[in-house]
C-alpha positions as CSV (number, residue, x, y, z in Angstrom):
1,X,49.8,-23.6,-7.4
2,X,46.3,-23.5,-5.1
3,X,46.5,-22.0,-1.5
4,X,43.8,-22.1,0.8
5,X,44.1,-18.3,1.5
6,X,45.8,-14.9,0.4
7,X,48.7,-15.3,3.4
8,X,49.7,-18.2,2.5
9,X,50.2,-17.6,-1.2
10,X,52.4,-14.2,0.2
11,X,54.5,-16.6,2.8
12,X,55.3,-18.7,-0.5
13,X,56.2,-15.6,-2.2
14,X,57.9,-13.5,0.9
15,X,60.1,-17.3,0.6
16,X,60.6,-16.9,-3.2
17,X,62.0,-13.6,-2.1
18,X,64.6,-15.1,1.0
19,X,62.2,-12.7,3.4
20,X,62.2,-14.6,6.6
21,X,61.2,-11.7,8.9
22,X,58.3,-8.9,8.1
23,X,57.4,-5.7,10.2
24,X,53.8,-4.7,10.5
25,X,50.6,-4.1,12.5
26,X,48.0,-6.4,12.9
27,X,44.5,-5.4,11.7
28,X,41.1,-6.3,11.0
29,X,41.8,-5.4,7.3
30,X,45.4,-7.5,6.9
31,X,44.5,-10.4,9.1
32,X,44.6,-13.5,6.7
33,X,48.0,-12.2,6.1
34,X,49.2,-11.7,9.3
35,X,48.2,-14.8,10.5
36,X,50.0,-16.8,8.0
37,X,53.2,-14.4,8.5
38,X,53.5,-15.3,11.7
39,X,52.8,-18.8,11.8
40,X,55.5,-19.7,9.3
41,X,57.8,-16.8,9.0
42,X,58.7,-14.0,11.4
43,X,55.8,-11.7,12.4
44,X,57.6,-8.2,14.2
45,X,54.2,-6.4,16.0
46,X,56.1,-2.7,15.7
47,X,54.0,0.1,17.6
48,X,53.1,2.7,14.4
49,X,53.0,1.5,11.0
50,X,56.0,4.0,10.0
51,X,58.1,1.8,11.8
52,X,57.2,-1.2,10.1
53,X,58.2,0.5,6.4
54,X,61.8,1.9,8.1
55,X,61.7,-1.4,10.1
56,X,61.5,-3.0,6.5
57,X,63.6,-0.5,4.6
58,X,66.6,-1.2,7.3
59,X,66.2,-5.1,7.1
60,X,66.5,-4.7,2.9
61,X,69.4,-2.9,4.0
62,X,71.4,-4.3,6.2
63,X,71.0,-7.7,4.1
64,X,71.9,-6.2,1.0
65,X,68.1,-7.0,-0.6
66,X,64.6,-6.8,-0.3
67,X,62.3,-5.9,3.2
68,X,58.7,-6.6,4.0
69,X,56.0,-4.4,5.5
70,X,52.6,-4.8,6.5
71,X,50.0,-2.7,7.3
72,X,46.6,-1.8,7.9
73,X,44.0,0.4,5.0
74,X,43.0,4.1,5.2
75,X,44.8,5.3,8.8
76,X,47.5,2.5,8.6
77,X,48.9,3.1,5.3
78,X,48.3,6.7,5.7
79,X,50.8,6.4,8.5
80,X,53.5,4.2,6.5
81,X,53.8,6.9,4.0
82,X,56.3,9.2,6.0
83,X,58.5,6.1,5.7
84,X,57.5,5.2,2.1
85,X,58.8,9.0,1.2
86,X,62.1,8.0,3.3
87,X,62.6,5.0,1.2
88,X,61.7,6.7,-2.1
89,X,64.4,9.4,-1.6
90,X,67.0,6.0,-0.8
91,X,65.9,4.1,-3.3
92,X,65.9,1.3,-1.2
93,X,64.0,-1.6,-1.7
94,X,60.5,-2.6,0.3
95,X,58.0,-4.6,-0.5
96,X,54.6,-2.6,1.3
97,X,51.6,-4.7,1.7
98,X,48.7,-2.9,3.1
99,X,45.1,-4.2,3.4
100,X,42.0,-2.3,2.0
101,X,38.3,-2.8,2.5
102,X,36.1,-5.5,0.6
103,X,35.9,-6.1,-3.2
104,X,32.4,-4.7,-2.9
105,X,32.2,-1.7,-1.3
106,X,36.2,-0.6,-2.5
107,X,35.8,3.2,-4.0
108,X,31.8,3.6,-3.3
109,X,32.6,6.3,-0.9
110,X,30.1,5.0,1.4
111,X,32.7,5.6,4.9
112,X,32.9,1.6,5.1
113,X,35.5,1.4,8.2
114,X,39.1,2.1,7.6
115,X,38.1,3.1,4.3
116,X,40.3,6.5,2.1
117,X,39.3,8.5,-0.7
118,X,41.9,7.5,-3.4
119,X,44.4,5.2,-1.0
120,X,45.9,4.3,-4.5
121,X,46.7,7.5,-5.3
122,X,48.3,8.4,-1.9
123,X,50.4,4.9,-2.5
124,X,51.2,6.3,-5.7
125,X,52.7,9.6,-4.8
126,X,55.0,7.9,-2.4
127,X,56.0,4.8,-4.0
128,X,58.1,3.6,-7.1
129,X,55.3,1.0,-7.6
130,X,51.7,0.7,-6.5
131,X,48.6,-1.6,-7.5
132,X,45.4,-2.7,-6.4
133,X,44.9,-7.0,-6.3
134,X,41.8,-7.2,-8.8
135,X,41.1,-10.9,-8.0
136,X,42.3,-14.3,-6.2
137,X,44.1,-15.3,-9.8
138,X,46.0,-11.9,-9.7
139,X,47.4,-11.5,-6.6
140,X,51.0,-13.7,-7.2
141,X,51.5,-11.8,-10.0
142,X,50.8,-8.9,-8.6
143,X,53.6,-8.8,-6.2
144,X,56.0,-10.5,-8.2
145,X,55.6,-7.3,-10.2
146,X,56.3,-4.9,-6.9
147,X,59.0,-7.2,-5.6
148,X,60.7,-6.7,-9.0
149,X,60.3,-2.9,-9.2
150,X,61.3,-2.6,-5.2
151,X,64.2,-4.1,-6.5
152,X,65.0,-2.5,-9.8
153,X,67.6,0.3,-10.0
154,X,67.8,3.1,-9.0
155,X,64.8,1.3,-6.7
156,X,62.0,2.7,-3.9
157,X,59.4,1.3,-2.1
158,X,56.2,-0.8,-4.1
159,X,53.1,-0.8,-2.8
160,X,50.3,-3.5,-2.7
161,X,46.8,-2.8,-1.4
162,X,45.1,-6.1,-0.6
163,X,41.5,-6.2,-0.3
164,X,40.2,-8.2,2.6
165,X,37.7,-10.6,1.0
166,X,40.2,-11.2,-1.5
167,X,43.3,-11.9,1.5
168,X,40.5,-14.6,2.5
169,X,40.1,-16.4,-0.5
170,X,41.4,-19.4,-2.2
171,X,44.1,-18.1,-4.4
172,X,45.8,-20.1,-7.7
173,X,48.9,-18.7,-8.5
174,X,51.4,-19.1,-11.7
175,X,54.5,-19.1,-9.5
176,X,56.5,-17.1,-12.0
177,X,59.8,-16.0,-10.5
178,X,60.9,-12.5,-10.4
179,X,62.8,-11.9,-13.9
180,X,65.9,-9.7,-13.9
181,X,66.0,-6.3,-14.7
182,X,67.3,-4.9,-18.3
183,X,70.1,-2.7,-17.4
184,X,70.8,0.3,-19.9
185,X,74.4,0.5,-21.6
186,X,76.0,4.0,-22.1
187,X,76.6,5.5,-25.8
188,X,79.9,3.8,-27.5
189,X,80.9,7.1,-28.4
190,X,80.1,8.9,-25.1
191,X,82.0,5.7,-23.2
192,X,85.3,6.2,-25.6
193,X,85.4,9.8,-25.0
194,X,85.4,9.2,-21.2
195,X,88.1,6.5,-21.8
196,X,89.8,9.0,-23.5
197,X,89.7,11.1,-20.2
198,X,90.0,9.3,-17.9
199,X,93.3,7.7,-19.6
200,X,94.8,11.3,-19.9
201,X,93.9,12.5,-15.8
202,X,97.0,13.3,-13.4
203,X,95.3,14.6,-10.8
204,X,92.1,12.5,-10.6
205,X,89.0,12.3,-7.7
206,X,85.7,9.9,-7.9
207,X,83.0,10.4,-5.7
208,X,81.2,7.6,-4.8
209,X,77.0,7.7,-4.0
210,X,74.6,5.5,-3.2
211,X,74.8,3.5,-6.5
212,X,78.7,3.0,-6.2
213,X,77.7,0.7,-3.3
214,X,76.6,-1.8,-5.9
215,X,80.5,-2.2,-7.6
216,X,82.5,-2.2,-4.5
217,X,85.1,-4.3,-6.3
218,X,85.1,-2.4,-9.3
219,X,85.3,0.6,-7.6
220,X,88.3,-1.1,-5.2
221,X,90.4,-1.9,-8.4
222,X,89.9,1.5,-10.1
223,X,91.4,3.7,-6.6
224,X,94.2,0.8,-7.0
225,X,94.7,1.5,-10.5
226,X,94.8,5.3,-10.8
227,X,95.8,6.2,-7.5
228,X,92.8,8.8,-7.2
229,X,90.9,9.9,-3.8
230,X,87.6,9.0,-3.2
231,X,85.1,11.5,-1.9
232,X,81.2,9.6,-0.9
233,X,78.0,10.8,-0.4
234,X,76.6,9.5,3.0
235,X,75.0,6.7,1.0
236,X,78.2,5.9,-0.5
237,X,80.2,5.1,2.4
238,X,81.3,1.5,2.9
239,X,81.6,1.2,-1.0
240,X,85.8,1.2,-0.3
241,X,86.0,0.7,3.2
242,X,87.1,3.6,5.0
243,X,90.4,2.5,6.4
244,X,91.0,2.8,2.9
245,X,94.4,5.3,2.7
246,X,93.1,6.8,-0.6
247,X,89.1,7.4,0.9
248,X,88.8,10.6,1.7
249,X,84.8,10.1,2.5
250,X,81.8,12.4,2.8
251,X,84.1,15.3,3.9
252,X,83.6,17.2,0.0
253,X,82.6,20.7,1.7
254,X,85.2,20.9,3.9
255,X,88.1,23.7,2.7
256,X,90.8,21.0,2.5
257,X,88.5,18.6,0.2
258,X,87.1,21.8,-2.1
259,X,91.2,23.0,-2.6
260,X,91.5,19.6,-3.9
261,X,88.8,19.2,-6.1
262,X,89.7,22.8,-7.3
263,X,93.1,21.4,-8.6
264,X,91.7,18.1,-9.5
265,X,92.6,17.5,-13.4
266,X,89.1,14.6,-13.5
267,X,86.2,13.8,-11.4
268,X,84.5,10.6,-12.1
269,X,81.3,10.5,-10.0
270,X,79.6,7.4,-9.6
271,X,75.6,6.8,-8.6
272,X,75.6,10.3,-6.5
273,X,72.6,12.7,-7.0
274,X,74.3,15.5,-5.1
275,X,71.8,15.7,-2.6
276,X,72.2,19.9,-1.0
277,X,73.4,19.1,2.3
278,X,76.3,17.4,0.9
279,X,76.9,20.0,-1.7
280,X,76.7,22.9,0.4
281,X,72.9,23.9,-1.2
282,X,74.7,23.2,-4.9
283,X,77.5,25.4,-3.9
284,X,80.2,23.5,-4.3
285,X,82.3,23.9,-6.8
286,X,83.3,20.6,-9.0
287,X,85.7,20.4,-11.9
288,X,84.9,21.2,-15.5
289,X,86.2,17.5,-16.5
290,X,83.5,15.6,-15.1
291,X,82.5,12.2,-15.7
292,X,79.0,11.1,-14.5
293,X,77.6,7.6,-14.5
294,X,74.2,6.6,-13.5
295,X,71.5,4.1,-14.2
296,X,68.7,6.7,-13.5
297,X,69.2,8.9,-17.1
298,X,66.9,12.4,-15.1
299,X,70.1,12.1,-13.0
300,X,73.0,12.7,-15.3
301,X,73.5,16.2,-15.4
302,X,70.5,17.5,-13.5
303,X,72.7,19.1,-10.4
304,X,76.0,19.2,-12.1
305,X,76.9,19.5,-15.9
306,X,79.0,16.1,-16.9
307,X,81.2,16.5,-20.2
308,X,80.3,12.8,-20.1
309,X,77.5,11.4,-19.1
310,X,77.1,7.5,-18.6
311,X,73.7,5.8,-17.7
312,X,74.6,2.5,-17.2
313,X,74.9,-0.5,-14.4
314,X,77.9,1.2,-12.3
315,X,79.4,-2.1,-12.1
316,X,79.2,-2.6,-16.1
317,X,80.6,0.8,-17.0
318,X,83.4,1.2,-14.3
319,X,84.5,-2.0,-16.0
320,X,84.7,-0.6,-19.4
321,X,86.9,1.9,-18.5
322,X,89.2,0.3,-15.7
323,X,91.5,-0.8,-18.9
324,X,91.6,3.3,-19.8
325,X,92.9,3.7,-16.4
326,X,96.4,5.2,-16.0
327,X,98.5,6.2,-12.8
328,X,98.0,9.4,-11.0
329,X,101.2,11.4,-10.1
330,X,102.6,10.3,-6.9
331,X,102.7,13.7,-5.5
332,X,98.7,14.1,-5.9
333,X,97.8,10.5,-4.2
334,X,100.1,11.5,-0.9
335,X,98.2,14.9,-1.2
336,X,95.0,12.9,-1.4
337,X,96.4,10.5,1.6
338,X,97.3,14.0,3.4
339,X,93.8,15.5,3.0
340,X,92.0,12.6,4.3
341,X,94.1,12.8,8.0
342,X,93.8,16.4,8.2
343,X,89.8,16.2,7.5
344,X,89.4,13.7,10.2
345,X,91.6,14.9,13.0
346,X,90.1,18.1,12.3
347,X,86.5,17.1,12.9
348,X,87.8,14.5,15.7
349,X,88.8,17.6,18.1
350,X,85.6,19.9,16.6
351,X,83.7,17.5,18.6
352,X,85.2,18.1,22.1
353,X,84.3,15.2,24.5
354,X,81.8,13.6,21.8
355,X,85.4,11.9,19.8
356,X,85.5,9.7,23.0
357,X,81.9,8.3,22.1
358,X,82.8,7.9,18.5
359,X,85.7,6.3,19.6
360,X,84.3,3.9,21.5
361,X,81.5,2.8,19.5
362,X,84.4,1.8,17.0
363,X,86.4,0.1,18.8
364,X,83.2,-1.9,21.0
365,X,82.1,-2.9,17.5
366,X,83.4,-5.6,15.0
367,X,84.5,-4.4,11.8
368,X,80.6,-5.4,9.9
369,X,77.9,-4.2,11.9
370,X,75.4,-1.8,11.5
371,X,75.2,1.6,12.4
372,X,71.4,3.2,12.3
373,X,71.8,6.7,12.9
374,X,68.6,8.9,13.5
375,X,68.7,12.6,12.5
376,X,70.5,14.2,15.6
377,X,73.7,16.4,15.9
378,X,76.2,13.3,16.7
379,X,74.7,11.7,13.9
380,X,75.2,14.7,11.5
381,X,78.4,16.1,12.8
382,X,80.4,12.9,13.2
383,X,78.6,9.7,12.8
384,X,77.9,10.5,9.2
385,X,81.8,11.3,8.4
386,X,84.2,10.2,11.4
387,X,82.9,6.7,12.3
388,X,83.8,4.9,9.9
389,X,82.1,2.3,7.7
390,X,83.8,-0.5,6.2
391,X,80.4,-2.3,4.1
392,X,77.9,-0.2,3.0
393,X,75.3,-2.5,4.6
394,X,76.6,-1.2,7.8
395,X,75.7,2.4,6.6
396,X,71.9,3.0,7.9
397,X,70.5,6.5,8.0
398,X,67.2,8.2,7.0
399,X,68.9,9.3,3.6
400,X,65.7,12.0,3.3
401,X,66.5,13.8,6.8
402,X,63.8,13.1,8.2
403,X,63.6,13.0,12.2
404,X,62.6,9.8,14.3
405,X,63.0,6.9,12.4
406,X,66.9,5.5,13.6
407,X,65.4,3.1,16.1
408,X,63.0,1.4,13.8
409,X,65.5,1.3,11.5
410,X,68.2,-0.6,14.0
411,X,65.2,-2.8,14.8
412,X,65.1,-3.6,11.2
413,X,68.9,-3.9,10.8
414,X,69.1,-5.8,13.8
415,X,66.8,-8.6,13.2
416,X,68.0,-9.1,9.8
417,X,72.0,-9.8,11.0
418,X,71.7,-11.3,14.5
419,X,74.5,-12.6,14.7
420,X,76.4,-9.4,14.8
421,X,75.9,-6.3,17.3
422,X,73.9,-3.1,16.2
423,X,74.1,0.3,17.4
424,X,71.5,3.1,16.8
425,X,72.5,6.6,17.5
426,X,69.6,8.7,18.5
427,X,68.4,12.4,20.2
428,X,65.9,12.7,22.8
429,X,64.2,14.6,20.1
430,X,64.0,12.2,17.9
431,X,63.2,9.0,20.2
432,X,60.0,10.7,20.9
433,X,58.4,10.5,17.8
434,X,58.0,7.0,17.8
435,X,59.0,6.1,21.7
436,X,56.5,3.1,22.0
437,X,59.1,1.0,19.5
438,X,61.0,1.0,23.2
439,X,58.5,-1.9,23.5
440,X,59.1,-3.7,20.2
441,X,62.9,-3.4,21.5
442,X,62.1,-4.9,24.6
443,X,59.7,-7.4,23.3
444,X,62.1,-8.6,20.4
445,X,65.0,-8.4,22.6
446,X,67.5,-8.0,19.2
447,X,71.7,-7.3,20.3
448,X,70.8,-3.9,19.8
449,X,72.5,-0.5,21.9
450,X,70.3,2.3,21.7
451,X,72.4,5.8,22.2
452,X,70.6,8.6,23.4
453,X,71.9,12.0,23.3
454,X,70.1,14.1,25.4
455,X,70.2,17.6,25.4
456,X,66.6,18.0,26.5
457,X,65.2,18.7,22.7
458,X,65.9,19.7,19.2
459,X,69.2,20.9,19.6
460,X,70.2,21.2,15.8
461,X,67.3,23.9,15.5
462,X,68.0,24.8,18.7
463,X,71.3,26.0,18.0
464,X,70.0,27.6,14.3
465,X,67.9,30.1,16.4
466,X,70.6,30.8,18.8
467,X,72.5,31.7,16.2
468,X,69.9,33.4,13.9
469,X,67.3,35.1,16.2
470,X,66.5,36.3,18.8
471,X,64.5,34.0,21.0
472,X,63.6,29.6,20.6
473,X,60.8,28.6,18.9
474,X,59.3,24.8,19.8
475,X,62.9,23.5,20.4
476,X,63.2,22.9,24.5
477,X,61.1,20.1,25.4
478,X,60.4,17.7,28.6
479,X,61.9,15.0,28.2
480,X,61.4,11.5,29.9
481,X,63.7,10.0,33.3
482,X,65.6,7.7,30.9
483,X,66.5,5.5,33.3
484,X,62.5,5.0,34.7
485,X,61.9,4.7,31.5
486,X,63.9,1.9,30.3
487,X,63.2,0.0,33.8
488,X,59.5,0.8,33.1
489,X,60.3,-1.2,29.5
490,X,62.3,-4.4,31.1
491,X,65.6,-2.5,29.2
492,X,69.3,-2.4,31.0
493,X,69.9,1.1,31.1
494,X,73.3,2.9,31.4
495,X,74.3,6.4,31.2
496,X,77.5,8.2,30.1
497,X,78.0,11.9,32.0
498,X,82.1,11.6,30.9
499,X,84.2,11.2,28.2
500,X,85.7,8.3,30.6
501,X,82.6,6.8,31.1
502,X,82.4,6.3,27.4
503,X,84.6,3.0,26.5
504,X,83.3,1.0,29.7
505,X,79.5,1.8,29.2
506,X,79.6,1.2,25.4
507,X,81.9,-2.0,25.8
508,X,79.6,-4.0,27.9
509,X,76.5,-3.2,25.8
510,X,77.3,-3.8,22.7
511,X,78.9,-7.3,24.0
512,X,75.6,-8.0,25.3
513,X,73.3,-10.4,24.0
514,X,70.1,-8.2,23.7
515,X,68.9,-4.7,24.0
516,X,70.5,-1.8,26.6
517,X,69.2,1.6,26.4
518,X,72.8,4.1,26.8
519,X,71.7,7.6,27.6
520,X,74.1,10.4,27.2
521,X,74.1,13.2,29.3
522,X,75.2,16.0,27.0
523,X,74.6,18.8,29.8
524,X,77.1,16.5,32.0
525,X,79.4,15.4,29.5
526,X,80.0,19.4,27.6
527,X,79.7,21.0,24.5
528,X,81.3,20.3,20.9
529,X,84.1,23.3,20.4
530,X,81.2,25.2,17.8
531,X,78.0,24.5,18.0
532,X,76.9,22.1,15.2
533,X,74.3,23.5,12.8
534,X,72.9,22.1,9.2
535,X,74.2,23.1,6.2
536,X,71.1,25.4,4.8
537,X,71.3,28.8,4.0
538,X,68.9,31.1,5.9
539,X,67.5,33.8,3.5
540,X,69.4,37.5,4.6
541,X,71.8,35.6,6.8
């Protein structure tokens, strides 16, 4: 196939790929492709180029496949790759398309404008995937190649840098669709052992991580089968949807989840990495019959020994054994059934007046829609654990903690499911860092409710100090007249001061049909019972 220039040979691909919609700033160095993006696809002008990878990373998502960024050489990609790192640590698939400087002058050092020592090397450390187009004939190929290893297991971002003479020229292109990935099998005698295991468990418990989301049925029929509880990961929430009598969910560090898996006889874990906020910094203890499949082989056994340790697709080798699967004792799945009320109504009066938010948010929204969660206490304490999730597309969070990016992720999310409503939980803190995507939201207009909790700054570190030392540290911070600020944007704006305000406010925005900006008044409204801190230790403390 001939195209006439660089953008349209990565429209033909972006189609290959079912991307209708890509995230980006326009440039001097990307514009061949930006052009063509937007005259036949969707072109989404986000304000900072780190919202146009979490912009992509939440569309890939949300969908359930593959996102699109674009952006600019030197200072633009050097500002993605806050985001790339983000969707390195998810393993979640984007396809990263940044521009560099002409053929010519690329690596001569000479300060050529937008120009970065080593931009390869940067993309490198922050991607799964990264490569330079050589020439016009190698471009196609080129990110077919990305596109494939975005979308490989365990996955991460791929990055393409584009130069600009190059984006202009005539391109011929081989139009070889993306192949397939080889998935690994587990050891016959490692996967009869675990049969042998799993058959003989009375008192069984399977986690579920990010992976698990990827055998939802399998992972349905095997809770059905043995009658065992299922404890997640954040990113394994939504694999067995919540409502589910036998998930427990991401409650593992709480005292009545760590009695049971002390008396648990088998733990099958599936596609979890045991990340240290969910493990209490490795603390947790886990039982000595552990069963640990993954398809990344540095995984298996890196946090936690597994007396058997599966690589392997998690759909493939939960299959295998589901006919090895035997009944749990009756007693131990009403215990599980048990744990997973008290865990909930536990945490649902911790939070004071917040339950009335969570509430509400759950019963404003239908039963698949996407949640986007920035790093912020309601986030952490109860949107991570008591909201539930019923799809893991739903399920959108920075899975690498990082602060800032919820609302270009809920952009992202929201623009890839329009038909259904999206809300984004978010801290004044947090909003901040990227507050100009208030634009995007107005200028896109997606059926998106943005949350704000405002407590007038960082309040997680904020409540670490008070608790730790002796005085605050870069924590208390001015923060913006919401409601100016939304009218300032062209955004409805409605705010929440008590727990009664909570179902009315949240009703009508989500059943909107485009953006409203919801700020919470957490000085009005009152405090959680405790004061909500993360779960890192503080040396001497």
């Amino acid at each position: 196939m001939h195209y006439a220039t660089g953008g349209d040979l990565l429209v033909a691909v972006l189609r290959e790929l079912g991307i209708d919609t890509v995230f980006g700033i326009v440039s001097v160095h990307n514009l061949p492709l930006v052009e063509a993006v937007d005259r036949e696809l969707r072109f989404v002008p986000v304000r900072h180029e780190a919202t146009a990878v979490n912009a992509a990373d939440a569309y890939g998502r949300a969908r359930g496949s593959l996102g699109c960024a674009l952006t600019s050489t030197g200072t633009g990609a050097g500002n993605a790759a806050g985001s790339l790192v983000e969707a390195l640590s998810a393993g979640t698939s984007v396809l990263h398309v940044t521009g560099q400087v002409e053929s010519e002058f690329l690596g001569s050092g000479r300060g050529f404008i937008h120009e970065t020592k080593d931009q390869l090397g940067m993309l490198r450390a922050v991607s799964t995937y990264a490569a330079t187009i050589p020439s016009a004939a190698d471009a196609g190929r080129l990110l077919r190649d990305a596109a494939r290893a975005a979308l490989a297991s365990p996955g991460g971002p791929a990055s393409v840098e584009w130069p600009v003479d190059l984006q202009y020229a005539a391109q011929t292109d081989a139009a070889e669709p993306v192949s397939a990935q080889v998935l690994p099998h587990p050891a016959a005698s490692e996967l009869d052992s675990a049969r042998a295991l799993l058959a003989s468990a009375e008192r069984p418990l399977v986690w579920a991580g990010g992976g698990a989301t990827r055998a939802r049925a399998e992972l349905a029929e095997l809770l059905h089968a043995t009658g065992a509880g299922l404890l997640t990961s954040n990113s394994g929430r939504g694999a067995v949807p919540e409502d589910h009598p036998q998930v427990i969910g991401n409650f593992a560090t709480t005292p009545a989840a760590r009695a049971l898996l002390a008396d648990a006889d088998l733990l099958l874990t599936v596609g979890t990495h045991f990340r240290s906020n969910e493990t209490a910094d490795y603390g947790l203890a886990l039982p000595e019959a552990h069963i640990q499949i993954d398809i990344d082989a540095a995984a298996l056994g890196r946090v936690y020994p597994a007396r058997h340790a599966l690589r392997g697709h998690a759909p493939d080798v939960l299959t295998a054994l589901l006919p090895h699967a035997r009944r749990a004792d009756e007693s131990w799945t009403r215990r599980v059934a048990a744990v997973r009320a008290d865990v909930r109504a536990t945490l649902h009066d911790n939070i004071g007046p917040q339950a009335a938010i969570c509430d509400a948010i759950r019963a404003a929204l239908p039963r698949e829609a996407v949640v986007a969660r920035d790093v912020t206490i309601p986030s952490s304490s109860w949107g991570n654990r008591l909201l539930e999730m019923y799809d893991p597309r739903d399920n959108v969070f920075p899975r690498g903690g990082g602060i800032g990016q919820g609302l270009g992720m809920g952009i992202g999310a929201a623009l890839a499911r329009p038909d259904a409503p999206t809300v984004v939980l978010a801290g004044d803190g947090g909003l901040a860092v990227h507050l100009g995507e208030l634009l995007t939201l107005a200028q896109e207009r997606p059926r998106l409710t943005l949350i704000v909790f405002n407590d007038g700054g960082y309040g997680v570190l904020r409540n670490m100090q008070d608790r730790y030392s002796e005085r605050r540290s870069g924590v208390d911070l001015a923060t913006p007249d919401f409601e100016l600020l939304a009218r300032a944007c062209g955004l409805p704006y409605a705010r929440i001061a008590a727990e009664e305000h909570a179902q009315p406010v949240i009703g009508h925005a989500v059943a909107s049909d485009g953006p409203t900006l919801v700020e919470v008044d957490l000085a009005r409204l009152g405090p959680m019972k405790n004061p909500f801190t993360p779960p890192v230790k503080i040396p001497g403390q």
